[in-house]
VEXDREN-317461 format. One record per residue (C-alpha): residue number from 1; residue in one letter; chain; x, y, z. Coordinates in Angstrom, 3 decimals, m for minus. Example, Ala and Ser with C-alpha at 12.3 -4.5 7.8 and 13.67 -1.06 7.14 Angstrom:
<recs>
1,a,A,12.300,m4.500,7.800
2,s,A,13.670,m1.060,7.140
</recs>
This chain:
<recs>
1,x,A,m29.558,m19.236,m19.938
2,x,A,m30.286,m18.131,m16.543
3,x,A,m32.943,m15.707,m16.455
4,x,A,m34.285,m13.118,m14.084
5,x,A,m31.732,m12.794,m11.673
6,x,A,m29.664,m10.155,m10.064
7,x,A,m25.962,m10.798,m10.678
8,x,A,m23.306,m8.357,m8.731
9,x,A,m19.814,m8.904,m9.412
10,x,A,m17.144,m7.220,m7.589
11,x,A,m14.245,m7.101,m10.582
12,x,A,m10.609,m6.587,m10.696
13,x,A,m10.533,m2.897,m12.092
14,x,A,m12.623,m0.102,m13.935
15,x,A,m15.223,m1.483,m16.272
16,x,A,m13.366,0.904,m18.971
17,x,A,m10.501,m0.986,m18.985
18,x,A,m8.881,m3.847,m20.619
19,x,A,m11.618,m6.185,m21.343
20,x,A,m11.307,m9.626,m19.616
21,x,A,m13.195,m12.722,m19.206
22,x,A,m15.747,m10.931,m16.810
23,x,A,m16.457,m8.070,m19.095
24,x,A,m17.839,m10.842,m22.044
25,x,A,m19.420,m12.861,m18.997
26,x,A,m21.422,m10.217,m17.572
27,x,A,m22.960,m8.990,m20.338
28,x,A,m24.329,m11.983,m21.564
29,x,A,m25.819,m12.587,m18.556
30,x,A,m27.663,m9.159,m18.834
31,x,A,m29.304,m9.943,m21.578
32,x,A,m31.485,m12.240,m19.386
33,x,A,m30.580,m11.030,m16.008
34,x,A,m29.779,m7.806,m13.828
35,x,A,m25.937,m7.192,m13.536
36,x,A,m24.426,m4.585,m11.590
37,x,A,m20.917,m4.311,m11.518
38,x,A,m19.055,m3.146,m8.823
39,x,A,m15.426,m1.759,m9.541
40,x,A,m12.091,m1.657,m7.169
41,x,A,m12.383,m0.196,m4.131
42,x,A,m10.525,3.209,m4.139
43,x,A,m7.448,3.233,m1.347
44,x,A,m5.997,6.088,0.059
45,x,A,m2.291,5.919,m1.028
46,x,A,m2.581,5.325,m4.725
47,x,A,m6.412,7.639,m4.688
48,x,A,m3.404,10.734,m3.516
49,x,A,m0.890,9.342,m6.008
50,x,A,m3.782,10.032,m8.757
51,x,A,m4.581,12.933,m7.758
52,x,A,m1.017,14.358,m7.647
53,x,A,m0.597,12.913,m11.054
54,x,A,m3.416,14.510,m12.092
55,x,A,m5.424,11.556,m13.481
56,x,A,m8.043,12.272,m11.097
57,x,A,m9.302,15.998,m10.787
58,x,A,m11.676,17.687,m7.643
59,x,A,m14.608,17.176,m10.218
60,x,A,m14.118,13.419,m10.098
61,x,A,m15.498,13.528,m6.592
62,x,A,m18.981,14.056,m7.803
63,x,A,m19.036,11.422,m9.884
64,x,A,m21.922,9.115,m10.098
65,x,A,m22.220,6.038,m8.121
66,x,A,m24.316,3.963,m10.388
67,x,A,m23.674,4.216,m14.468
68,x,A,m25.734,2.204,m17.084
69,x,A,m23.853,1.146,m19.945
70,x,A,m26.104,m1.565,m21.719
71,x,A,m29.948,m2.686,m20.893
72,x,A,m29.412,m4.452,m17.403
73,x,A,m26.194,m3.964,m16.811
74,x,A,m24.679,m1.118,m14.860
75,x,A,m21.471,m0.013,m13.132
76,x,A,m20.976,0.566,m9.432
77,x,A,m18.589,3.197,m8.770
78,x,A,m17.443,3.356,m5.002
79,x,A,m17.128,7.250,m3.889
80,x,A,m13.308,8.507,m4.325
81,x,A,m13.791,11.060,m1.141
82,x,A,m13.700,8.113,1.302
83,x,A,m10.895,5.620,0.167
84,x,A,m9.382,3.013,2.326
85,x,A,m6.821,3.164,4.715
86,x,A,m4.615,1.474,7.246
87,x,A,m5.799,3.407,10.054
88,x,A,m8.613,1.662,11.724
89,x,A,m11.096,4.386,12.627
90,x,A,m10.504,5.620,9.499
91,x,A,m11.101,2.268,7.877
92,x,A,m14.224,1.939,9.671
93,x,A,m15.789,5.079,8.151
94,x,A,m14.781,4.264,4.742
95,x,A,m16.412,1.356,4.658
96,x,A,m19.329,2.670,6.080
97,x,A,m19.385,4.626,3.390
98,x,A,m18.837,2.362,0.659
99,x,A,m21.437,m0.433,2.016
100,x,A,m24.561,2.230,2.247
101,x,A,m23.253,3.664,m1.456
102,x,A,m23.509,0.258,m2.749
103,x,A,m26.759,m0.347,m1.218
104,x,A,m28.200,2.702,m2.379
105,x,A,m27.307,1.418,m6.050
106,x,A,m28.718,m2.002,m5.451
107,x,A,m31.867,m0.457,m4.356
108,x,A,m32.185,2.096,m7.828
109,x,A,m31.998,m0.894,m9.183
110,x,A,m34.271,m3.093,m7.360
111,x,A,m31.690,m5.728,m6.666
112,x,A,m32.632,m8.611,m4.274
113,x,A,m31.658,m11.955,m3.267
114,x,A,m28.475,m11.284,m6.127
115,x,A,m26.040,m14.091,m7.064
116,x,A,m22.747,m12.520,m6.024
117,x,A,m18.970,m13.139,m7.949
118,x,A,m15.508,m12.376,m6.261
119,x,A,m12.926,m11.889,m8.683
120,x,A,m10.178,m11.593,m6.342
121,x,A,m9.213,m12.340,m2.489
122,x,A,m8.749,m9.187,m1.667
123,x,A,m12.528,m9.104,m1.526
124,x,A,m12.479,m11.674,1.495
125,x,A,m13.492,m8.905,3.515
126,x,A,m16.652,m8.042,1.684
127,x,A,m17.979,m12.163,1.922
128,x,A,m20.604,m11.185,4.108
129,x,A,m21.368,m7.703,2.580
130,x,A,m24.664,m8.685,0.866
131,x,A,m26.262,m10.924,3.490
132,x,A,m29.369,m11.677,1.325
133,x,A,m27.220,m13.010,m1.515
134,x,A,m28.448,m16.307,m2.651
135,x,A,m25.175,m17.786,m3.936
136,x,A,m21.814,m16.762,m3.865
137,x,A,m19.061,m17.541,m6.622
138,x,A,m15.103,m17.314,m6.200
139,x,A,m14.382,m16.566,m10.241
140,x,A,m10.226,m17.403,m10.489
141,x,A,m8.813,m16.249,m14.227
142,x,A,m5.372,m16.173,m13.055
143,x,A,m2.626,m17.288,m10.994
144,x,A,m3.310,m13.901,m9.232
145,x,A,0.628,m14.831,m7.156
146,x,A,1.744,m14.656,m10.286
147,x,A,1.104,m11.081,m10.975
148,x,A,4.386,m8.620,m10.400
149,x,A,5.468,m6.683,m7.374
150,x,A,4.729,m10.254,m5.293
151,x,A,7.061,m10.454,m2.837
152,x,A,7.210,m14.070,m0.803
153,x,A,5.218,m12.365,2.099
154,x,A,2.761,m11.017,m0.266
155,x,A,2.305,m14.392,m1.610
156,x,A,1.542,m16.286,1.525
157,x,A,m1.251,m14.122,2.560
158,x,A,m2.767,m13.495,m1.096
159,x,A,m3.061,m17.732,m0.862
160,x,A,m3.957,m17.572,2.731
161,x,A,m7.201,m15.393,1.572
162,x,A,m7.461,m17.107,m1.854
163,x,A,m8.316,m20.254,0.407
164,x,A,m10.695,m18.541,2.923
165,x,A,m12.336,m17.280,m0.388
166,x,A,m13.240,m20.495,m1.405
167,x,A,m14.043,m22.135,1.124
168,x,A,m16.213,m19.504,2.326
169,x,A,m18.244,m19.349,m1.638
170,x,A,m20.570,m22.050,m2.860
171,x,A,m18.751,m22.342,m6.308
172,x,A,m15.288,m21.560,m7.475
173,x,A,m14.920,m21.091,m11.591
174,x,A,m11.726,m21.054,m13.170
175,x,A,m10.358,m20.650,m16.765
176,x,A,m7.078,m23.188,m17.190
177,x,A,m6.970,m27.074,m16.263
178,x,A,m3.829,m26.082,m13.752
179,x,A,m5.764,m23.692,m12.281
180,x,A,m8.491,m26.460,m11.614
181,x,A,m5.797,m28.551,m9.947
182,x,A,m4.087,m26.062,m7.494
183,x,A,m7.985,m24.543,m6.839
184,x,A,m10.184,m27.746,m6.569
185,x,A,m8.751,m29.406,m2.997
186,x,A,m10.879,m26.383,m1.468
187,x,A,m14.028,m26.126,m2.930
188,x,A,m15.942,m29.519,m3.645
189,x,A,m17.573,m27.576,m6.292
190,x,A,m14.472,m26.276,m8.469
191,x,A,m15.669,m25.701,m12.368
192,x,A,m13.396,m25.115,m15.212
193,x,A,m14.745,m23.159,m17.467
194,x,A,m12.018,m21.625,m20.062
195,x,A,m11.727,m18.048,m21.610
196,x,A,m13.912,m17.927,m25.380
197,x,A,m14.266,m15.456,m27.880
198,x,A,m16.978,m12.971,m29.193
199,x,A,m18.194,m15.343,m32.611
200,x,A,m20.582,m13.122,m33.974
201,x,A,m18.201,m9.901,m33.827
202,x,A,m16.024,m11.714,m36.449
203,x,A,m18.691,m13.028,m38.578
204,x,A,m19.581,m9.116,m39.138
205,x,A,m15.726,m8.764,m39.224
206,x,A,m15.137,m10.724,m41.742
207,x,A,m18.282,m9.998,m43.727
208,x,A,m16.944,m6.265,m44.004
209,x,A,m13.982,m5.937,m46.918
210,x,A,m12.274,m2.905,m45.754
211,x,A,m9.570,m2.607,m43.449
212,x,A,m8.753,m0.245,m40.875
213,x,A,m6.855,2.407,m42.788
214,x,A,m3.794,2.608,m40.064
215,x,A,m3.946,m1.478,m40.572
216,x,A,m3.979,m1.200,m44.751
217,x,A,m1.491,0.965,m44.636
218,x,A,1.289,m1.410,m43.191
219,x,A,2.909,m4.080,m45.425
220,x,A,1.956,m7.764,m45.237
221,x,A,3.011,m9.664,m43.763
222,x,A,1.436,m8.481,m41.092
223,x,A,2.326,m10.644,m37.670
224,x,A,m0.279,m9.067,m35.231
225,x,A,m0.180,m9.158,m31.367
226,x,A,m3.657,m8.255,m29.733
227,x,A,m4.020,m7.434,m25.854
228,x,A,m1.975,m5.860,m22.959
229,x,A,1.326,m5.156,m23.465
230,x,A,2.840,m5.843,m20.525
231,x,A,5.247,m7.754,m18.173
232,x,A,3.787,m10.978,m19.299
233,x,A,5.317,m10.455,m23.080
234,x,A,8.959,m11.822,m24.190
235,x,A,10.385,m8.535,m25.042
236,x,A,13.476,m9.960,m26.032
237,x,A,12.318,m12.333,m27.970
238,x,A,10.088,m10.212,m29.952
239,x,A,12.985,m7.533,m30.406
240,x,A,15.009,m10.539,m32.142
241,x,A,11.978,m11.572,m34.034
242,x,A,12.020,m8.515,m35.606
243,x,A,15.588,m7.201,m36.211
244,x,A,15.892,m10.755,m37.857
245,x,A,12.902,m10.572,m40.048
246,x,A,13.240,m7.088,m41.417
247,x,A,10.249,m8.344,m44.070
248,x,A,7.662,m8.996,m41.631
249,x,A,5.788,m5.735,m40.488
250,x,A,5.048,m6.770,m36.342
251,x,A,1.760,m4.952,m35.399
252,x,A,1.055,m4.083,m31.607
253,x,A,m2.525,m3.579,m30.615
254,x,A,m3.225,m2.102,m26.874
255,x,A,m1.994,m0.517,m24.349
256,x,A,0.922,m0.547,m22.851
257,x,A,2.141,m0.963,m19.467
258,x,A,5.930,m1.462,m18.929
259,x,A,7.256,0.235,m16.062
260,x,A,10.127,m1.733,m15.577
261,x,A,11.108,m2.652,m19.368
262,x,A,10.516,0.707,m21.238
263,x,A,13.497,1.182,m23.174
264,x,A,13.259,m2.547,m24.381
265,x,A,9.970,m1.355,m25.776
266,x,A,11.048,1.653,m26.795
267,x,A,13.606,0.425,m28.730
268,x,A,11.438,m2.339,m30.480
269,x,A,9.321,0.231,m31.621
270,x,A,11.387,2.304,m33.141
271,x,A,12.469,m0.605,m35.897
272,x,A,10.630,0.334,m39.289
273,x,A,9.396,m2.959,m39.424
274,x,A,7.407,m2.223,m35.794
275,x,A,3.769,m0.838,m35.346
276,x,A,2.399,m0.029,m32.097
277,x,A,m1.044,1.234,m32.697
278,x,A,m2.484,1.903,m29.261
279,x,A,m5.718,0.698,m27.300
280,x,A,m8.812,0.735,m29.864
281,x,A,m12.336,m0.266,m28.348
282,x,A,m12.915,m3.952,m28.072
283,x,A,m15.899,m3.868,m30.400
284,x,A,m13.246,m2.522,m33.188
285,x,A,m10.829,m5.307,m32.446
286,x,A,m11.597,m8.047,m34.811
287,x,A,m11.434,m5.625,m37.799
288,x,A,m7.867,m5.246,m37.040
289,x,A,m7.441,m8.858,m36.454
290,x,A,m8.449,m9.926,m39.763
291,x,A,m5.637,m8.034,m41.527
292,x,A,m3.283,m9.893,m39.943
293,x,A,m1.524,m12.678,m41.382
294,x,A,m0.306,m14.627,m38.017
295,x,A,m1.355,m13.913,m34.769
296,x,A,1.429,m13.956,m31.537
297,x,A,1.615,m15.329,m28.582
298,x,A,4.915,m14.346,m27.183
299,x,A,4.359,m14.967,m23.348
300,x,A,7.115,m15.743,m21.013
301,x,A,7.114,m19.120,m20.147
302,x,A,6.153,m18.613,m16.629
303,x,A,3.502,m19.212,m13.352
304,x,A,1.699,m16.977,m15.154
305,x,A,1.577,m18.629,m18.455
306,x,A,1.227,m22.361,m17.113
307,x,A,m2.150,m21.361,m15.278
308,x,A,m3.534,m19.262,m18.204
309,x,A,m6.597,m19.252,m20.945
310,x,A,m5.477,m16.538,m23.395
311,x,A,m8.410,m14.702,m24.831
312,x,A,m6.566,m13.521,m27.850
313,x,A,m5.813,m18.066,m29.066
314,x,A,m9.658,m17.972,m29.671
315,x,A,m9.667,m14.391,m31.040
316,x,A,m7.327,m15.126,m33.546
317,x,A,m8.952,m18.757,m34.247
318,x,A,m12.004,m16.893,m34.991
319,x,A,m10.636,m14.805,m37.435
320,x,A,m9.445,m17.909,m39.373
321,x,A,m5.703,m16.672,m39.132
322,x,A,m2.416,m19.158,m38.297
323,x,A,m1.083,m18.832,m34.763
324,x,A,2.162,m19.110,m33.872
325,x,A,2.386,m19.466,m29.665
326,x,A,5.266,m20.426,m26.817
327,x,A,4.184,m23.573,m25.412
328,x,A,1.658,m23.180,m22.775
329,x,A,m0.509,m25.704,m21.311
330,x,A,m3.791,m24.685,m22.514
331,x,A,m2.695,m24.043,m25.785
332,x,A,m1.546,m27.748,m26.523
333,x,A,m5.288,m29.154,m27.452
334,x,A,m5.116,m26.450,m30.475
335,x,A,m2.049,m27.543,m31.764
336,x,A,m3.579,m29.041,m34.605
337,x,A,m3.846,m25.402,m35.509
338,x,A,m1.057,m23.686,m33.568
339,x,A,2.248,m23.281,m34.774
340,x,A,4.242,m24.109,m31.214
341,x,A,7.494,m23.027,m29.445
342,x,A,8.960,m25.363,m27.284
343,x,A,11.306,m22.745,m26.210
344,x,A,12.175,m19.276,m26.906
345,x,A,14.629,m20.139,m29.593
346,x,A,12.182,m21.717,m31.613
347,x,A,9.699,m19.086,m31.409
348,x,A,10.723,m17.781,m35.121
349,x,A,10.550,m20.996,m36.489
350,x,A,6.930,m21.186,m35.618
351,x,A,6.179,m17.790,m36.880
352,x,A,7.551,m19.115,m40.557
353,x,A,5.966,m22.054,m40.369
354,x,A,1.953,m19.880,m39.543
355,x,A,2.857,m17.807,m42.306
356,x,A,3.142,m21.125,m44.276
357,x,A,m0.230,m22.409,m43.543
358,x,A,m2.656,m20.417,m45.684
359,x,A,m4.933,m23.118,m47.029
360,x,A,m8.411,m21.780,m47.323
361,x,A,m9.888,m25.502,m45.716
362,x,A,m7.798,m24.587,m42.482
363,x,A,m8.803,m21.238,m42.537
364,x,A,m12.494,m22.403,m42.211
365,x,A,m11.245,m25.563,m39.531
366,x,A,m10.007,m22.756,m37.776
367,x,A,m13.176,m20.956,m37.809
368,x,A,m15.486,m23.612,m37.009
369,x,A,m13.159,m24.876,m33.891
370,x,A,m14.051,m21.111,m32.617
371,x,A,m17.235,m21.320,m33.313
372,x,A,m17.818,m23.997,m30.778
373,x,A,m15.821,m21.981,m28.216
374,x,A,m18.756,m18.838,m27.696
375,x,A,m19.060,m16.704,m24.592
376,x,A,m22.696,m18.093,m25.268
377,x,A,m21.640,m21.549,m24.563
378,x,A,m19.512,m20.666,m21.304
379,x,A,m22.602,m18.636,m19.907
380,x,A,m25.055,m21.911,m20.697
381,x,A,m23.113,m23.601,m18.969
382,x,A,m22.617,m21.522,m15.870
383,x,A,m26.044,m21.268,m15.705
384,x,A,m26.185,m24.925,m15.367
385,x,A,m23.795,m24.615,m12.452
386,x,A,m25.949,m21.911,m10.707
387,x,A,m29.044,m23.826,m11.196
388,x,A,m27.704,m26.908,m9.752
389,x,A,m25.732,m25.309,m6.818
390,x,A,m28.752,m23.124,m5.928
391,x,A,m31.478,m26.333,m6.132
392,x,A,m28.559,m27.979,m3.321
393,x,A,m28.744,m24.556,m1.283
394,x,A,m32.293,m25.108,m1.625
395,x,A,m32.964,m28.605,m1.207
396,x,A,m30.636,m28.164,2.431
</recs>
């Protein structure tokens, strides 16, 4: 593993979020290395909006800039009293603001000569922020034009800056083979390296015989969905799979965000057959995981899904438990353990037929593919790629 570094990554939201890809990344890499992680900038339009709403308060304006949350690893938090906005003079003193904040942290720290991550182009504007960075790395786990609320203009200039990014970084990593495609005609030095799961948080999992009591207390079979509930899920779909299967208890586990398709949801979870259990921290996940019988992976088949590496295939693989997924292109080299649905119509069929395959020897197949797929293994081999990009830099 790399090893005495300074890492900074500027991320795609609050570090006390929804865990992604980065999240699992970054603290590996602190077990070895300095990380600081530096969360969204805050803008002026939606820093009013949350103040109106009242999820931010006046006493959220002297919060910290710098948090530690594990040895070596420690949050930036840019100061809410000068957000972004359109106007330029304005704009100018905010980012004043926010570069000498974020120096300040980097000096508490003693950070120097850091390799630097961009997980998005909007930060296209910050390439030259840390001028003594040593290597700088364009880290793509989406199809970010994807995302909702893209309109065609949107679109254009999110690619327009997505190709600036990289060919501006000395590395771009990305999670899905079709990602690698679209990304890899502007960066020599494209890497795929997919999503992985958290191994040793089921092997204590597993090793512990209780249950969650909320979990326990629902009927088997239990067919479990882990992760975001949001615009990416088949709603439809699911509210079929359950009015038709009246004997199979569907368990939701996060949060939900559905601001266009709330009575849908609303009305799937008010069959009796339909558990939504909230957000529960990540650490607590694969103990809910385990009690399922088949995990889901009801995605829309969509730009979204095509370009994806779902965390929750190699959660569920880890727990040993049958999967039953729509067809998406980085799910096809599981199939051998994957029930899949061509199409939306078979999607029940495939749930039947993971509740079917309970044979101990592919319970442990299942297991041992997982095994090989460790956030340990992705960060050995990034460090590969950062050695061998920085010798180049070097050697130039």
């Amino acid at each position: 593993m790399l090893t005495g570094h300074s890492l900074v990554y500027f991320s795609q939201g609050p570090w006390d979020d929804l865990w992604r890809p980065q999240h699992q990344l970054m603290s590996v890499f602190a077990q070895q290395n300095k990380v600081l992680y530096v969360e969204r900038r805050p803008y002026l339009r939606s820093t009013m909006a949350e103040f109106r709403s009242g999820e931010l308060g006046w006493q959220d304006l002297r919060q910290p800039a710098l948090l530690q949350v594990a040895d070596n690893l420690h949050i930036h938090r840019y100061p809410i009293w000068a957000p972004l906005s359109g106007a330029p003079a304005l704009k100018q003193l905010s980012r004043a603001a926010m570069h000498a904040s974020l120096k300040r942290s980097m000096r508490a720290l003693d950070m120097s000569d850091p390799i630097v991550w961009y997980s998005l182009p909007s930060w296209l504007d910050l390439i030259d922020e840390l001028p003594s960075a040593q290597l700088k790395l364009y880290h793509a786990i989406d199809e970010y034009t994807s995302y909702s609320q893209m309109t065609q203009a949107r679109i254009r200039a999110w690619e327009a800056k997505e190709q600036a990014m990289m060919a501006q970084t000395d590395a771009v990593v990305v999670v899905s083979q079709t990602l690698y495609d679209a990304k890899a005609p502007y960066n020599p030095h494209t890497y795929l390296i997919p999503n992985a799961v958290n191994y040793r948080a089921y092997e204590a999992a597993l090793a512990d015989p209780e249950l969650p009591p909320e979990l326990a207390a629902i009927p088997e079979p239990r067919v479990g969905y882990i992760g975001l509930i949001g615009d990416k899920l088949n709603l439809p779909m699911l509210l079929d799979l359950a009015r038709d299967n009246p004997q199979w208890s569907l368990v939701f586990l996060g949060s939900v965000r559905l601001p266009d398709q709330e009575a849908l949801w609303q009305t799937l979870t008010g069959l009796p057959n339909v558990y939504h259990l909230g957000a529960v921290d990540v650490t607590r996940v694969p103990h809910y995981v385990k009690g399922f019988q088949v995990g889901l992976m009801p995605n829309l088949q969509n730009l979204f899904a095509e370009n994806c590496s779902p965390l929750k295939l190699y959660d569920y693989l880890a727990a040993g438990i049958p999967v039953a997924s729509i067809d998406m292109p980085h799910v096809r080299p599981f199939a051998s353990h994957v029930q899949i649905a061509p199409t939306p119509g078979d999607f029940q069929r495939a749930v039947r037929d993971a509740l079917a395959d309970r044979d101990s020897q592919r319970r442990r197949e299942r297991r041992e593919i997982a095994a090989q797929e460790t956030w340990e293994a992705r960060v050995e081999r990034l460090s590969e790629i950062i050695a061998d990009r920085l010798a180049a830099k070097q050697a130039h």
